[in-house]
LUMTIFI-551937 format. One record per residue (C-alpha): x negated, y negated, z; residue number from 0. Coordinates in pm, whole numbers, always signed. Example, Ala and Ser with C-alpha at 12.3 -4.5 7.8 and 13.67 -1.06 7.14 Angstrom:
<<-1230, +450, +780>, 0>;
<<-1367, +106, +714>, 1>;
% end
This chain:
<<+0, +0, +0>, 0>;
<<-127, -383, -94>, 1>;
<<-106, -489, +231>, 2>;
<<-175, -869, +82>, 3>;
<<+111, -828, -106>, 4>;
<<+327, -669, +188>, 5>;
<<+203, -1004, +404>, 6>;
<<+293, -1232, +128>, 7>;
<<+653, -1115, +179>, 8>;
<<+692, -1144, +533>, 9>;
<<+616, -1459, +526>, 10>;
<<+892, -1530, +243>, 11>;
<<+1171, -1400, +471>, 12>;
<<+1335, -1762, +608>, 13>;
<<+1287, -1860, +243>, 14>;
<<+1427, -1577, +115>, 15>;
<<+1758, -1541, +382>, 16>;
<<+1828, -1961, +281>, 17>;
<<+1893, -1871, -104>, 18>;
<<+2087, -1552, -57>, 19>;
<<+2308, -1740, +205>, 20>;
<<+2346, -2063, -91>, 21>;
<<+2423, -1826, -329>, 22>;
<<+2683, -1654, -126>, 23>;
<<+2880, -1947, -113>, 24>;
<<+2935, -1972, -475>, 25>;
<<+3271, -1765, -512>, 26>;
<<+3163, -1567, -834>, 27>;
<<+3474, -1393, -894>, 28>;
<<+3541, -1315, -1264>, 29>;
<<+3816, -1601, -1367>, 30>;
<<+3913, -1766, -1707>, 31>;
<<+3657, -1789, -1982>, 32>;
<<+3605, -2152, -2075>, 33>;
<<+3352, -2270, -2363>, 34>;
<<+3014, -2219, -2212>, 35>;
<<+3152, -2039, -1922>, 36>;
<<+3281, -1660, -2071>, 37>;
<<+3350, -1552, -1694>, 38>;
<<+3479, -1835, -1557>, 39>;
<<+3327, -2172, -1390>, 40>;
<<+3229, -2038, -1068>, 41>;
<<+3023, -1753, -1182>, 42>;
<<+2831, -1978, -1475>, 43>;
<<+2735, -2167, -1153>, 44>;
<<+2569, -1837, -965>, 45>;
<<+2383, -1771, -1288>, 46>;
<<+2255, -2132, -1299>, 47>;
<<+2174, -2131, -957>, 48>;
<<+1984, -1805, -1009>, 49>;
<<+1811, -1911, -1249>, 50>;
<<+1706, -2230, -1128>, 51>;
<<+1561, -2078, -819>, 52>;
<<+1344, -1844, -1024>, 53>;
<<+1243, -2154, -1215>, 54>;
<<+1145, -2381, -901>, 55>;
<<+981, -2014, -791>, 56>;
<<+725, -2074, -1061>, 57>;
<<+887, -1810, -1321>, 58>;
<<+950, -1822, -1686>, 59>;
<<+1360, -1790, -1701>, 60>;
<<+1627, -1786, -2010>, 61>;
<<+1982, -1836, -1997>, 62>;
<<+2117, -1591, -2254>, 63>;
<<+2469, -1775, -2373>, 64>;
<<+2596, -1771, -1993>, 65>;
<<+2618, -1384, -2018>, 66>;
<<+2326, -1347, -1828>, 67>;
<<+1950, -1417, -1759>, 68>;
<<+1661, -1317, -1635>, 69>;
<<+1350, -1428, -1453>, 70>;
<<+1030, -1283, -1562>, 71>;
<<+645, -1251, -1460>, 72>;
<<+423, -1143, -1706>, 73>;
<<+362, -1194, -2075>, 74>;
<<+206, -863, -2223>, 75>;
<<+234, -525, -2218>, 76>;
<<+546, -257, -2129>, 77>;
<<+856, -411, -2001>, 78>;
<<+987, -315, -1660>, 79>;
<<+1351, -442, -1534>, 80>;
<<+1554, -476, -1249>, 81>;
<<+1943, -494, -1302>, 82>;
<<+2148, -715, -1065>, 83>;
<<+2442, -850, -1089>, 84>;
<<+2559, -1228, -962>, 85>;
<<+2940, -1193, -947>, 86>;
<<+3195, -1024, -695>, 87>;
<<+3479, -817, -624>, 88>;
<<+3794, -1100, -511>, 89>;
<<+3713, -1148, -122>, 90>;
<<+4069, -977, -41>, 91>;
<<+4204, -1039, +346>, 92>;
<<+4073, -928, +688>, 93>;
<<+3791, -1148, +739>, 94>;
<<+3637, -1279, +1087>, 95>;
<<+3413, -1509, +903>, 96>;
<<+3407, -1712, +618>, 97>;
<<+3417, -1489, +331>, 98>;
<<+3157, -1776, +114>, 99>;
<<+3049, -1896, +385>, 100>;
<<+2674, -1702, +376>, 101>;
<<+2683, -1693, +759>, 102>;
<<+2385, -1545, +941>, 103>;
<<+2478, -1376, +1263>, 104>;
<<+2374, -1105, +1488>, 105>;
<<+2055, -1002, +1210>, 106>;
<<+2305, -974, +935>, 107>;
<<+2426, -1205, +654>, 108>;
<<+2763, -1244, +581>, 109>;
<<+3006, -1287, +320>, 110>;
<<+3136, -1147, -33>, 111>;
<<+2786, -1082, -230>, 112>;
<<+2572, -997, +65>, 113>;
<<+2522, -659, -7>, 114>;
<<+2689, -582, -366>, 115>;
<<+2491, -753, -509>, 116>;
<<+2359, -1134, -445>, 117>;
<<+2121, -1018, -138>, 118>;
<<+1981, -745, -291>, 119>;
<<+1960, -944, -661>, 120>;
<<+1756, -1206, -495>, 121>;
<<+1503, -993, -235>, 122>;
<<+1401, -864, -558>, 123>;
<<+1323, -1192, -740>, 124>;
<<+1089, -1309, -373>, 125>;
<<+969, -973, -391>, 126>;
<<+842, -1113, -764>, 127>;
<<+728, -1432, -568>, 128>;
<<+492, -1225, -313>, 129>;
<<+355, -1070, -620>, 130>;
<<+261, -1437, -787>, 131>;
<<+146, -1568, -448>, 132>;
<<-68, -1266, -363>, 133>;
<<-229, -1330, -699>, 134>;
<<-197, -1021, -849>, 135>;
<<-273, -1056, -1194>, 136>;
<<-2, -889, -1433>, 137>;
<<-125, -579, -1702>, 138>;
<<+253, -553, -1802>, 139>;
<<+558, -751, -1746>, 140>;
<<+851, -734, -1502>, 141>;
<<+1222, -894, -1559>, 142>;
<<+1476, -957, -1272>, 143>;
<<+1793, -969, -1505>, 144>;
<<+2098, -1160, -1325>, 145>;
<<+2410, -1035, -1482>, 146>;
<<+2755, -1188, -1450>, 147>;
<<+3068, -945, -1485>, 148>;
<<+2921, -583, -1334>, 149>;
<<+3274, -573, -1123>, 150>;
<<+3458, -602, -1421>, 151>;
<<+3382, -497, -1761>, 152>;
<<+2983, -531, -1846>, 153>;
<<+3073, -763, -2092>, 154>;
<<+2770, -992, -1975>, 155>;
<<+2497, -719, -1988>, 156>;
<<+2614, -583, -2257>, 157>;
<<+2568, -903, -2473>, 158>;
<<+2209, -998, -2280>, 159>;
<<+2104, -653, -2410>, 160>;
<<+2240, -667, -2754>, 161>;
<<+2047, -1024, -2842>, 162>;
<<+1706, -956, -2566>, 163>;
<<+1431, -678, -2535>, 164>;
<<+1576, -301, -2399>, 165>;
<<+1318, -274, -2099>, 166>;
<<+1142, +44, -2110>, 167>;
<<+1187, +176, -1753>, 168>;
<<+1441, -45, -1486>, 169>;
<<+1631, +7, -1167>, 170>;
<<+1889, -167, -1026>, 171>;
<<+1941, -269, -671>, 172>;
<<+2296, -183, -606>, 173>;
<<+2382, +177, -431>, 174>;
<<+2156, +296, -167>, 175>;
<<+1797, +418, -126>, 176>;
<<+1646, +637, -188>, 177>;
<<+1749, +674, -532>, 178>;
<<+2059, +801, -725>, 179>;
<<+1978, +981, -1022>, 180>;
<<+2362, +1067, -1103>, 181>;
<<+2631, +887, -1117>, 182>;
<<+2993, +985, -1207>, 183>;
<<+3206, +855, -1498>, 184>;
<<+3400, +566, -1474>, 185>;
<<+3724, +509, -1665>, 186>;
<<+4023, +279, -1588>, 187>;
<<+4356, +310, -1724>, 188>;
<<+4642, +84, -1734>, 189>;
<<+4989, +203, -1764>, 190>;
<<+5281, +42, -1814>, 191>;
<<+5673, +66, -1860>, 192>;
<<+5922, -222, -2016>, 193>;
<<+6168, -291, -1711>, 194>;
<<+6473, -165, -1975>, 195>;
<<+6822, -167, -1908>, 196>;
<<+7045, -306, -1588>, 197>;
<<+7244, -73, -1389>, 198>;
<<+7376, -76, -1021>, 199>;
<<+7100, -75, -812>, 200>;
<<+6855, -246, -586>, 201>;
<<+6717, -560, -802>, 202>;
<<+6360, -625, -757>, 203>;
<<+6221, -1005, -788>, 204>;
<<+5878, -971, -725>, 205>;
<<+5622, -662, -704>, 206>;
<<+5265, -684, -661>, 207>;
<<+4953, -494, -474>, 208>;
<<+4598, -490, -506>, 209>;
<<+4298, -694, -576>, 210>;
<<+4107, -549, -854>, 211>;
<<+4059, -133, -1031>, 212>;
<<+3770, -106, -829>, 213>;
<<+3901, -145, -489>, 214>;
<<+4174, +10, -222>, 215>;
<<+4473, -177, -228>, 216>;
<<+4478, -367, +108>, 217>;
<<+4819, -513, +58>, 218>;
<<+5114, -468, -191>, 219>;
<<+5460, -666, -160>, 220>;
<<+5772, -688, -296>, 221>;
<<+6094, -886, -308>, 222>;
<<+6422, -731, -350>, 223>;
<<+6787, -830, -353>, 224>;
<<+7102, -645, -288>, 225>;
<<+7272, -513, +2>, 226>;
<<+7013, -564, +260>, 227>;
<<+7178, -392, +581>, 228>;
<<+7112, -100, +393>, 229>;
<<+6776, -156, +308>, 230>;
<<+6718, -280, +662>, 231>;
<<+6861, +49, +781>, 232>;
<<+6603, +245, +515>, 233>;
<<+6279, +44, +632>, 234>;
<<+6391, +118, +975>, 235>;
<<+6348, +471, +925>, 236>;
<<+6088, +456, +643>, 237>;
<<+5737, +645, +729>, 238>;
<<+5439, +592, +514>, 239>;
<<+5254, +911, +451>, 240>;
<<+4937, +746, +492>, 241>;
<<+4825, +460, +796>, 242>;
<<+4979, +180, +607>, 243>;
<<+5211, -31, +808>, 244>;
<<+5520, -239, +675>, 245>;
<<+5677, -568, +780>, 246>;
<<+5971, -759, +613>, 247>;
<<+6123, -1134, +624>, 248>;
<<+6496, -1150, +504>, 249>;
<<+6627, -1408, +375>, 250>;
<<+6971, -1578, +273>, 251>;
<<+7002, -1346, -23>, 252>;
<<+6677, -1153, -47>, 253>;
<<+6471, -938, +155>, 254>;
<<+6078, -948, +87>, 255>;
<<+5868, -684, +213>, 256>;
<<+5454, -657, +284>, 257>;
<<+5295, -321, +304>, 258>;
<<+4941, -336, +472>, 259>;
<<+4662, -71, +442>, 260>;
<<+4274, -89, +445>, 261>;
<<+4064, -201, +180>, 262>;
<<+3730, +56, +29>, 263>;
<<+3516, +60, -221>, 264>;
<<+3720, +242, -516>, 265>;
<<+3471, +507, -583>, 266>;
<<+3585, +637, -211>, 267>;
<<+3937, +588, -213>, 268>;
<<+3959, +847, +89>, 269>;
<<+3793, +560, +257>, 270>;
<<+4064, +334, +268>, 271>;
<<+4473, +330, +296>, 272>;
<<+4625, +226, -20>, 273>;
<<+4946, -21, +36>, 274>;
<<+5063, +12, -337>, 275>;
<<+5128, +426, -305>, 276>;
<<+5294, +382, +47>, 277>;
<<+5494, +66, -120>, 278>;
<<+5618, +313, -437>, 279>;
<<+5693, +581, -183>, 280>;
<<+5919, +334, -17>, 281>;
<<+6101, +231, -367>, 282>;
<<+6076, +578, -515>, 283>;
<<+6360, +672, -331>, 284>;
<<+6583, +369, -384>, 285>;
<<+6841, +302, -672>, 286>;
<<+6713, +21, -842>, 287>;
<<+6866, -207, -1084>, 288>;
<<+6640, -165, -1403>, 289>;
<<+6620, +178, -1586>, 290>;
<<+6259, +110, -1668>, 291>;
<<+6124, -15, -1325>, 292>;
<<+6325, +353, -1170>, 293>;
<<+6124, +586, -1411>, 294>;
<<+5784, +384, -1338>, 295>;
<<+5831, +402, -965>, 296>;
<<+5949, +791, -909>, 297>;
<<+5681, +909, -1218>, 298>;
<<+5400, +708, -1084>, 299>;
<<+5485, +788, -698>, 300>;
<<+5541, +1188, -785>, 301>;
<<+5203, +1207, -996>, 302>;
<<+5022, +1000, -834>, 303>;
<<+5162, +877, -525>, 304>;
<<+4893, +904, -243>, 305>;
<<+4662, +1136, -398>, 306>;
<<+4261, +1029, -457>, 307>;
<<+4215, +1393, -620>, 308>;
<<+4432, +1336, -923>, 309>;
<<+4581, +1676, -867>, 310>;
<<+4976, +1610, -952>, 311>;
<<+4795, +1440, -1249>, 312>;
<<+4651, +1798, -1398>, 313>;
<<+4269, +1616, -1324>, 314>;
<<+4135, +1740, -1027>, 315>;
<<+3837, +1873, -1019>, 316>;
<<+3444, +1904, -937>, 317>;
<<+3053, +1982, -1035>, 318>;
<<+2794, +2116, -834>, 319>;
<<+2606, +1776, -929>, 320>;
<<+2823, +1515, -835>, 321>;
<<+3119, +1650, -655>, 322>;
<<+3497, +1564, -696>, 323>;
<<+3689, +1335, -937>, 324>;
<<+3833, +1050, -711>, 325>;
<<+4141, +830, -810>, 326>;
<<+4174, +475, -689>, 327>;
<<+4551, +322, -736>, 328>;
<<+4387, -34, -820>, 329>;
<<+4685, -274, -923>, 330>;
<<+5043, -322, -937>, 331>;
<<+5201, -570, -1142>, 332>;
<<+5535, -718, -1218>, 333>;
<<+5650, -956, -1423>, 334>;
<<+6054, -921, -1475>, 335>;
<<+6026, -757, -1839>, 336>;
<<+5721, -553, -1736>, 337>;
<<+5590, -342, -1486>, 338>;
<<+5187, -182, -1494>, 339>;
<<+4994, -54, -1297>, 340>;
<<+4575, +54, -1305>, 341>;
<<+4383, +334, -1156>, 342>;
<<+4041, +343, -1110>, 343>;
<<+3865, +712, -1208>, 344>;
<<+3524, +852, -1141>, 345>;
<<+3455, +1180, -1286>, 346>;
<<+3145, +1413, -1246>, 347>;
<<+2924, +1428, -1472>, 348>;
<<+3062, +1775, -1644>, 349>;
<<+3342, +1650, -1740>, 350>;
<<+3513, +1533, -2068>, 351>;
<<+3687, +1153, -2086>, 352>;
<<+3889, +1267, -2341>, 353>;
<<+4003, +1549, -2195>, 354>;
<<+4110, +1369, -1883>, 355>;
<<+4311, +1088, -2115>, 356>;
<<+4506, +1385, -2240>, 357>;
<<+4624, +1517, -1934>, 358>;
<<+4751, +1175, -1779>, 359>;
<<+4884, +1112, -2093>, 360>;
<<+5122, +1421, -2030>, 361>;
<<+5142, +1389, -1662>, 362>;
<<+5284, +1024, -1700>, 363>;
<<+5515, +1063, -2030>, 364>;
<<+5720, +811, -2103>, 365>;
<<+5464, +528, -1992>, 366>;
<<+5214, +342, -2202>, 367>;
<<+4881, +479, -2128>, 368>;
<<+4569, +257, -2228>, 369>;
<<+4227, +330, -2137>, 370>;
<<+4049, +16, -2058>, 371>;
<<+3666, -15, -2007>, 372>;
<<+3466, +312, -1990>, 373>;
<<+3126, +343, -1859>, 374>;
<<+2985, +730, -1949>, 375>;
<<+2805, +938, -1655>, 376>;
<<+2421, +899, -1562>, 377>;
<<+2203, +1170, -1537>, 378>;
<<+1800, +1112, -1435>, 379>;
<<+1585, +1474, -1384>, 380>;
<<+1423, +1421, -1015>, 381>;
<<+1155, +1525, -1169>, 382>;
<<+1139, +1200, -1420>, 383>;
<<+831, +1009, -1438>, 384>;
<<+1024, +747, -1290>, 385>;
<<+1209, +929, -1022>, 386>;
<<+879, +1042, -921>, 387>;
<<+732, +684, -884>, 388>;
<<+1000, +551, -698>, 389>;
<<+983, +836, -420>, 390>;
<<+575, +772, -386>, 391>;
<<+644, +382, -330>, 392>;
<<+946, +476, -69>, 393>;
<<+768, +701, +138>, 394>;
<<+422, +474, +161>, 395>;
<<+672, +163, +257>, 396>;
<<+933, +330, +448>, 397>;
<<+712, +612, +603>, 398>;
<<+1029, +820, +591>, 399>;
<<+1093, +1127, +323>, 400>;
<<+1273, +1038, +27>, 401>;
<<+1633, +1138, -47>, 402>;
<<+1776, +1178, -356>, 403>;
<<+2177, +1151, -358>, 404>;
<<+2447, +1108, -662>, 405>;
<<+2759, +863, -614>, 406>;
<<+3078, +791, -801>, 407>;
<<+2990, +436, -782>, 408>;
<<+2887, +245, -1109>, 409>;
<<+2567, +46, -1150>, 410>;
<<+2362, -124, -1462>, 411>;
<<+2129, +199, -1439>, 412>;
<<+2397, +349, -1717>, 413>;
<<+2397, +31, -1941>, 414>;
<<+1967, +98, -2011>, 415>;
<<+1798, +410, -2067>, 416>;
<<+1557, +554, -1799>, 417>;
<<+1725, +384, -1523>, 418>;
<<+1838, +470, -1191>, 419>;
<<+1951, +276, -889>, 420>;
<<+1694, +259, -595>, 421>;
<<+1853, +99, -275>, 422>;
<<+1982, -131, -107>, 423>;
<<+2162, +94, +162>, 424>;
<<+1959, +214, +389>, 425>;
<<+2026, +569, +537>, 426>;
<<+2270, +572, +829>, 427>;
<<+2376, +221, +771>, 428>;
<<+2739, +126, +727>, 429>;
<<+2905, +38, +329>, 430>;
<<+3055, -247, +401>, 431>;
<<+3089, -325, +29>, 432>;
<<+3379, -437, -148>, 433>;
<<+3525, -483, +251>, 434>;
<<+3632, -735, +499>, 435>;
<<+3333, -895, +701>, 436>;
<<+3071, -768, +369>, 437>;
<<+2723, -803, +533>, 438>;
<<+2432, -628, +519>, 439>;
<<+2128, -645, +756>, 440>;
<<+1855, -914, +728>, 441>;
<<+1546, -673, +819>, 442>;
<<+1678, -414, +564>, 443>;
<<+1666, -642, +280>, 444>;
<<+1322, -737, +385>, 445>;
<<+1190, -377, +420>, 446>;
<<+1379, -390, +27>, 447>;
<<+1171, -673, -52>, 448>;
<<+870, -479, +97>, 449>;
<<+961, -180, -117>, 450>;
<<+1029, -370, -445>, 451>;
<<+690, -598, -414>, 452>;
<<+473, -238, -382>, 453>;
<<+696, -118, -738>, 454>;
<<+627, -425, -862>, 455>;
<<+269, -390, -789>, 456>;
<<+229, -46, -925>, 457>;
<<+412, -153, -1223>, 458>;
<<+203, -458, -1298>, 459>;
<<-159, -292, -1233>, 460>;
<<-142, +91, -1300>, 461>;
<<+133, +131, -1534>, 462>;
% end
C-alpha cells in the first residue's frame, strides 16, 4: 500500500464530507426535460456542480450535452472508469431530518444521495485528488464519469457513451464491497386498462400509490364516492394481509382513504410493505362504478396482489447464481379515463426476458402490457483479471478477506464491458438506500476513498 497516497486522503476527509453534504442538497430527482436540461433543472445543476468541483480540484472535465460528464487525470495510455451516478430516487415520506439537507450527525451524513450515489460518486473523485497531491505521476488515465438518470432509464450514460471513449476496464461505486460480479435482470412493465363503461358501483375520484418502479410503495390513496356507511362499515373490518395500516377522512359526499406501508429498495421488495397491493386488496372486493377500473383491480390484486415472487404471475423462479426473481408493485395511477400501474422485475441471470413478457402477458389478459426500459443481466468470472485486482487492493486496505456476492440491484457496471460494482456498503452495515433517514457512515466512505486511491494507484503505475 502507498502509504503517501493513503495520508494524502486522510487529510482530504473535512474537504471531502463539505462537497458531498453541498451536493446533497441539490434535489436531483429526474423532472421535465427543458432545452439544455434533458433531466430536468435540478439535476443539470448536480452535474454542474460536479463538475465544477473536479475543475477547481485541478482536473480536466467535459460536460457531454448535460447527459453526463466526467472528470479525468491522465492523458495517455489505457482508459480506466468509475461509473457514478448524480441523481436520486424521489425522497418519499418518513424522514427525521431534512431529506436535502446534507446533515452530518452522529458520524453519518444524511439525506437522499448519501449513499446511492452522491457520497460514494464524490469519495471517488478526492480519492483522484490524493492521487494528484501525492504526486503520483500517471502511465494511463482514469475517468470519474458523473451520470444523471441511473434511477430512471440510463438515458444519460447511454448518450455519454455513444459520443465519448468506452473505458477499457471500470467499476462503479454503487452496491456494496467487496465486489458483485452478477447482477440480475432488470425489466419494468407498465400495464394499463381504459376505465370503460359506468355501472352501479362504488365511483372512484382519485387513485394513486408509489414513488417510482424502483421502490416499495410507502403510501397509496384513494378517493371514492357512494354510500359511505357501507364503506365505513367495510374499512372497519378490512385487514391488510401485509403490515400496512389504513386511515380515512370522510367528507360531505366523499370518503378518501390513505394506506401506509414501508418504503425498500425495489430489488428487495420483501424488505418493505407495499401500500398499493394492500390498497387493491381493499377495492378488489368492492363493486365499483367503471367496468374497466373492476377488471384492473381484481386481475392485478389476484395475480399480483402481495406477492414479490411473481408466482400467480406464472414467473417465479431461481438460479444457483443469483437466486430468486423479485417483483416490486412500483406505481399506481389514475386519471378518470385511465388506470396503470408498473412493476419493477429482477430476474437471475438464467433467465429469458422474453419469456417472462409472455407469461404476464397471459397472466394479466385483457390489460395493455408494455415493457419499458430493460437493462440485461451482468455476469463477471471471479476469476477476471479485474475481479482479481480488486480483491488484492481490498484485502491490503481493508485487512479483511474479500467477499464476492451477486444482487438484483442495477448499477452502470452493465452499461460498459468488464465492469463490476466494488462498494460502497460495507459488510454488516445497514441499506438504508432508497429509505427514509438515507445516510451512510462518514469513516466508511473514507476507508472507500482509501480503497479507491490504492486502485487508482495500481491503475495509474502498473497497469
Amino acid at each position: 500500500m502507498n502509504k503517501k497516497v493513503d495520508a494524502a486522503v486522510l487529510a482530504l476527509k473535512d474537504e471531502m464530507v463539505n462537497a458531498i453534504s453541498e451536493l446533497i442538497k441539490i434535489p436531483s430527482v429526474q423532472g421535465e426535460p427543458e432545452e439544455g436540461a434533458p433531466f430536468g433543472v435540478e439535476v443539470k445543476e448536480a452535474l454542474e456542480k460536479a463538475l465544477e468541483l473536479g475543475k477547481e480540484l485541478g482536473f480536466e472535465v467535459k460536460n457531454v450535452d448535460n447527459y453526463a460528464g466526467h472528470v479525468q487525470y491522465g492523458n495517455t495510455g489505457r482508459l480506466f472508469g468509475v461509473l457514478g451516478h448524480l441523481d436520486v430516487v424521489p425522497e418519499g415520506t418518513g424522514w427525521s431530518v431534512e431529506p436535502y439537507g446534507g446533515i452530518v450527525k452522529n458520524g453519518y451524513i444524511y439525506g437522499r444521495g448519501a449513499i446511492d450515489d452522491k457520497g460514494p460518486t464524490i469519495a471517488a473523485l478526492y480519492a483522484l485528488k490524493a492521487i494528484k497531491d501525492a504526486g503520483i505521476e500517471p502511465g494511463n488515465r482514469i475517468r470519474i464519469i458523473f451520470g444523471t438518470n441511473e434511477e430512471s432509464g440510463w438515458g444519460g450514460i447511454n448518450y455519454y457513451l455513444q459520443k465519448e471513449e468506452i473505458p477499457e476496464m471500470s467499476v462503479t461505486p454503487d452496491a456494496a464491497f467487496t465486489l458483485i460480479y452478477a447482477e440480475k435482470g432488470i425489466v419494468n412493465y407498465r400495464f394499463s386498462k381504459e376505465a370503460g363503461e359506468n355501472k352501479e358501483g362504488f365511483e372512484i375520484v382519485e387513485l394513486e400509490g408509489g414513488e417510482a418502479s424502483n421502490m416499495v410503495a410507502a403510501d397509496a390513496r384513494v378517493v371514492m364516492k357512494g354510500d359511505l356507511d357501507k364503506l365505513l362499515a367495510l374499512l372497519e373490518i378490512f385487514k391488510p394481509k401485509n403490515k400496512a395500516t389504513i386511515s380515512w377522512e370522510k367528507g360531505a359526499d366523499a370518503l378518501a382513504i390513505h394506506v401506509k406501508g414501508v418504503s425498500a429498495h425495489g430489488s428487495k421488495p420483501e424488505a418493505g410493505v407495499n401500500a398499493i397491493s394492500a390498497l387493491l386488496d381493499f377495492l378488489s372486493n368492492l363493486e365499483l362504478s367503471k367496468t374497466g377500473l373492476q377488471e384492473f383491480v381484481k386481475k392485478v390484486s389476484s395475480k399480483i396482489g402481495y406477492e414479490t415472487d411473481g408466482n400467480s404471475l406464472g414467473i417465479a423462479g431461481r438460479d444457483k447464481i443469483t437466486g430468486p426473481l423479485s417483483v416490486n408493485f412500483g406505481t399506481l395511477r389514475y386519471d378518470g379515463e385511465k388506470i396503470e400501474g408498473v412493476i419493477n422485475i429482477r430476474y437471475p441471470v438464467f433467465f429469458n426476458e422474453k419469456r417472462i413478457k409472455a407469461q404476464i402477458e397471459e397472466a394479466l389478459g385483457g390489460l395493455k402490457i408494455e415493457r419499458e426500459h430493460h437493462h440485461d443481466p451482468l455476469y463477471v468470472s471471479p476469476d477476471s483479471e479485474l475481479v482479481k485486482l480488486l480483491v488484492n487492493v481490498y484485502e491490503k486496505v481493508t485487512g479483511e478477506k474479500a467477499q464476492l456476492h451477486t444482487i438484483g440491484g442495477g448499477t452502470y457496471a452493465r452499461a460498459v464491458p468488464n465492469a463490476v460494482a466494488f462498494g460502497p456498503l460495507f459488510p454488516g452495515r445497514e441499506e438504508t438506500e432508497h429509505q427514509p433517514d438515507e445516510r451512510v457512515l462518514v469513516d466508511d466512505l473514507v476507508m472507500m476513498a482509501r480503497i479507491y486511491a490504492q486502485l487508482f494507484h495500481r491503475i495509474l503505475t502498473k497497469w
